[in-house]
C-alpha positions as CSV (number, residue, x, y, z in Angstrom):
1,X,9.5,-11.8,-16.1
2,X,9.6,-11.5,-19.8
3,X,12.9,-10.4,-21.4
4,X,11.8,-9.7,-24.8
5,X,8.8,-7.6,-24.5
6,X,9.4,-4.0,-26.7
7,X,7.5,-0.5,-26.0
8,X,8.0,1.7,-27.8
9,X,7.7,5.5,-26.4
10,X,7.3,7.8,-29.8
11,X,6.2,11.4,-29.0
12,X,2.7,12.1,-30.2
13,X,1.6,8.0,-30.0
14,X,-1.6,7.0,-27.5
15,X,-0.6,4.1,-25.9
16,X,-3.6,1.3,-26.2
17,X,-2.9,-1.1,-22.8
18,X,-4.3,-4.2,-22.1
19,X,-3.8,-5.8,-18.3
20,X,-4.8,-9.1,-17.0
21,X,-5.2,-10.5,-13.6
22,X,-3.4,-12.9,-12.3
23,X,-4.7,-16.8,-14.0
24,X,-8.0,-14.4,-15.5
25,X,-8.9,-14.1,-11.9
26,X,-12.2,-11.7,-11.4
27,X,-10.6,-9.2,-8.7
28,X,-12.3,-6.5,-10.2
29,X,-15.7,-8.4,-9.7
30,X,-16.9,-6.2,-7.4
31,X,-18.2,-2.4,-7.3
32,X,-15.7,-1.5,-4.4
33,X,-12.8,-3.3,-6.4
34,X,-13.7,-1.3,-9.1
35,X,-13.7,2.0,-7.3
36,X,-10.4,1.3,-5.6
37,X,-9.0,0.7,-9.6
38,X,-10.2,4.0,-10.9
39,X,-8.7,6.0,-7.3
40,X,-5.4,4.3,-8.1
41,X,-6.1,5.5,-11.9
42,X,-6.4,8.9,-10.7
43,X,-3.9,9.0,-8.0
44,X,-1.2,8.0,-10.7
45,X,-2.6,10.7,-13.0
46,X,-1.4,13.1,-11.0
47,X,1.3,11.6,-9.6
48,X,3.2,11.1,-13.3
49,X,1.5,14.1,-15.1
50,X,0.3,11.8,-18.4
51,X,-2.8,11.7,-19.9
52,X,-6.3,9.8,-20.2
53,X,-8.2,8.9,-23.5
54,X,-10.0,6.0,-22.1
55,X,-10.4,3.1,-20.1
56,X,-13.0,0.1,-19.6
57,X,-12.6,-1.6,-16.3
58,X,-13.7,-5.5,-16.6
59,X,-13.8,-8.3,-14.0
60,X,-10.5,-9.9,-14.8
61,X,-8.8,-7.2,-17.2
62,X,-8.2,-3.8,-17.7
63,X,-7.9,-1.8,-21.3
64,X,-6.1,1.6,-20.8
65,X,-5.8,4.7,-23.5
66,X,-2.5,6.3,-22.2
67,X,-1.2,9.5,-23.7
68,X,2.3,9.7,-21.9
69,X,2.6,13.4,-22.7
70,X,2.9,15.5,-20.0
71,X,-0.5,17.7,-19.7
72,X,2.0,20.9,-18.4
73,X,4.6,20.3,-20.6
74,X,3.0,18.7,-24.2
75,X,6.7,18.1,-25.5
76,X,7.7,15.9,-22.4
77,X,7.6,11.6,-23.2
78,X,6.8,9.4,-19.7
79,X,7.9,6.2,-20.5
80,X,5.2,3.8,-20.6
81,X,6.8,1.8,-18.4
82,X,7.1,4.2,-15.9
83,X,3.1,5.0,-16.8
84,X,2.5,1.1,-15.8
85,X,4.8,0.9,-12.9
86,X,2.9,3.2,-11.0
87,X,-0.8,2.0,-12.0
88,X,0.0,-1.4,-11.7
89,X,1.8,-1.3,-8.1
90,X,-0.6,1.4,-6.7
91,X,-4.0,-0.9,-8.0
92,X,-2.0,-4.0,-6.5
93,X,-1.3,-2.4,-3.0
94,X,-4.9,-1.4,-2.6
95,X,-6.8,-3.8,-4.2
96,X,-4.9,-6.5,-2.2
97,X,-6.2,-3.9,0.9
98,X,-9.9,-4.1,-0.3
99,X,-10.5,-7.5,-1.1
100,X,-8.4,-8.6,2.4
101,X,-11.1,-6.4,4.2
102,X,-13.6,-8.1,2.4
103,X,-12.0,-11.4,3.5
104,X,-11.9,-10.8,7.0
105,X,-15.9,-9.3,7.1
106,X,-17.0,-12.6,5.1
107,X,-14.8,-15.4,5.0
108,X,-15.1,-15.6,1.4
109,X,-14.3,-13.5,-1.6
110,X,-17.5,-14.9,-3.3
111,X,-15.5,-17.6,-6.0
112,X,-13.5,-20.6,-5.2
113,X,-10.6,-19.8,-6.8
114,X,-10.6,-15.9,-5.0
115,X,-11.2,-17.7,-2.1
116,X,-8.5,-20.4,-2.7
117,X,-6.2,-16.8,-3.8
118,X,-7.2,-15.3,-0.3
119,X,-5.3,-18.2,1.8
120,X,-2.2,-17.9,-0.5
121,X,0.8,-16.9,1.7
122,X,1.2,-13.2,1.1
123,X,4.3,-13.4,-0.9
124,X,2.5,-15.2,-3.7
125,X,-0.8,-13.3,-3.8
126,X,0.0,-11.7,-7.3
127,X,-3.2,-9.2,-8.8
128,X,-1.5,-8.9,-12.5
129,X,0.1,-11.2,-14.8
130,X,3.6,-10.4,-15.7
131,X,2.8,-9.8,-19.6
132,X,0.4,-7.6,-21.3
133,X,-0.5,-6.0,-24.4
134,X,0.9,-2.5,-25.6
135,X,-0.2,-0.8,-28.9
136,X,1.0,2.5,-30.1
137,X,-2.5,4.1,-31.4
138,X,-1.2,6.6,-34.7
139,X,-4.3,7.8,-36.1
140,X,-7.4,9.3,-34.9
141,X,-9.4,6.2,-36.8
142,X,-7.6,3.7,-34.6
143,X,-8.4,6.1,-31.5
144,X,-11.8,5.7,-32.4
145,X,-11.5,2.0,-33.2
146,X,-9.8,1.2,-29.3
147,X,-12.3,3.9,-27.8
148,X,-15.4,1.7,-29.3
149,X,-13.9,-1.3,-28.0
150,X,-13.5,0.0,-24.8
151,X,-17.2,1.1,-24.6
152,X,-18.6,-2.4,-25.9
153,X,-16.6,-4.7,-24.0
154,X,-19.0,-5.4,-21.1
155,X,-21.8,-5.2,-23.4
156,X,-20.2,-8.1,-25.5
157,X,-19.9,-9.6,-22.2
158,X,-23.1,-9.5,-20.9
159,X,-22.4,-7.3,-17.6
160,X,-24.8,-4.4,-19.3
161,X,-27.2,-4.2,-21.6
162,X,-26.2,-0.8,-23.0
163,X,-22.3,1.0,-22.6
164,X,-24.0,3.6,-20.6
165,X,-24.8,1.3,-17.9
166,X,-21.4,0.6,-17.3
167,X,-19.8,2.9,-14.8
168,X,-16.3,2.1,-15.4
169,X,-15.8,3.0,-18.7
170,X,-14.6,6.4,-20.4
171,X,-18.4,5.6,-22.2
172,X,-20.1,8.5,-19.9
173,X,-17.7,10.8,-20.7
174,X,-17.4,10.7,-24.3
175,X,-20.9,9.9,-25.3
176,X,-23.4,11.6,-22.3
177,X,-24.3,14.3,-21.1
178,X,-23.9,13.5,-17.9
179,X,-20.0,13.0,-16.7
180,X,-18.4,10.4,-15.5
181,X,-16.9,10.0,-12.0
182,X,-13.4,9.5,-14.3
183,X,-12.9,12.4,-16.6
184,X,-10.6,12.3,-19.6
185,X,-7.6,14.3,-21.2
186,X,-9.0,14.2,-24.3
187,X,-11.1,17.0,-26.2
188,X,-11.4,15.1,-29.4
189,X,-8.8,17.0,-31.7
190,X,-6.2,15.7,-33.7
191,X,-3.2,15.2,-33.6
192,X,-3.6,15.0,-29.5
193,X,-1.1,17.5,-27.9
């Protein structure tokens, strides 16, 4: 576990998060997998009271726009650490469900190295790595900046031709007409409150 990783929880700051999986293993490869991941998103939601700005979910990594500002109570700070606790256990605990159902109806996760993952002992199955990237987002041109990133990731990657196409992105809900399954916090004003 790293000892010298900093976050830094400043009132008003979006929190731009980026998660990997385990050795950049695709457990998120799936549709189902990627269903579980936005439950989890929304379970914790809830659960913690902070808010959504975006999200892209891709095969082996995650990119999150947190605001950890209580939607009841604007002037109340959730620890980003307390934000990723909760995501990261909850998606762990029932991703580790899915793809272990998956196992058992097909002998195989659809990869080697999943597959090779899915006869680990149980106590060394990790989904996420240990370390990750957190950026406190300032201005509403870096917003934009993390948001457009978000959309064109699996575009860049070659999963969808267009951001639209990709149903596990904040995409649909910014930028269509038509919602997403996901919605987000965020009405576009700035500062965000």
């Amino acid at each position: 576990m790293p000892t010298n990783l900093q976050r830094y929880d400043e009132h008003g700051h979006i929190h731009f998060l980026t998660v990997s999986c385990y050795r950049r293993m695709p457990f998120f490869g799936n549709e189902a997998v990627r269903d579980v991941v936005v439950r989890c998103m929304c379970e914790s939601r809830k659960t913690l009271g902070f808010q959504w700005f975006g999200y892209v979910i891709m095969p082996e990594h995650v990119h999150w726009l947190i605001f950890p500002n209580m939607r009841q109570d604007p002037n109340r700070l959730i620890p980003i650490s307390k934000v990723l606790l909760s995501l990261k256990t909850s998606i762990a605990r029932q991703v580790k469900s899915q793809l272990r159902e998956q196992w058992r109806e097909n002998r195989t996760l659809g990869m080697p190295s999943l597959d090779r993952w899915a006869t680990m002992k149980a106590e060394k199955k990790p989904i996420w790595t240990t370390l990750g990237i957190d950026f406190n987002v300032r201005s509403f041109d870096k917003l934009k900046e993390k948001l457009r990133y978000c959309h064109a990731n699996p575009v860049k990657r070659g999963l969808v031709d267009r951001p639209e196409d990709w149903r596990w992105s904040s995409y649909r809900f910014y930028e269509t007409s038509e919602r997403s399954f996901f919605e987000m916090d965020w009405d576009g004003s700035w500062p965000p409150s």
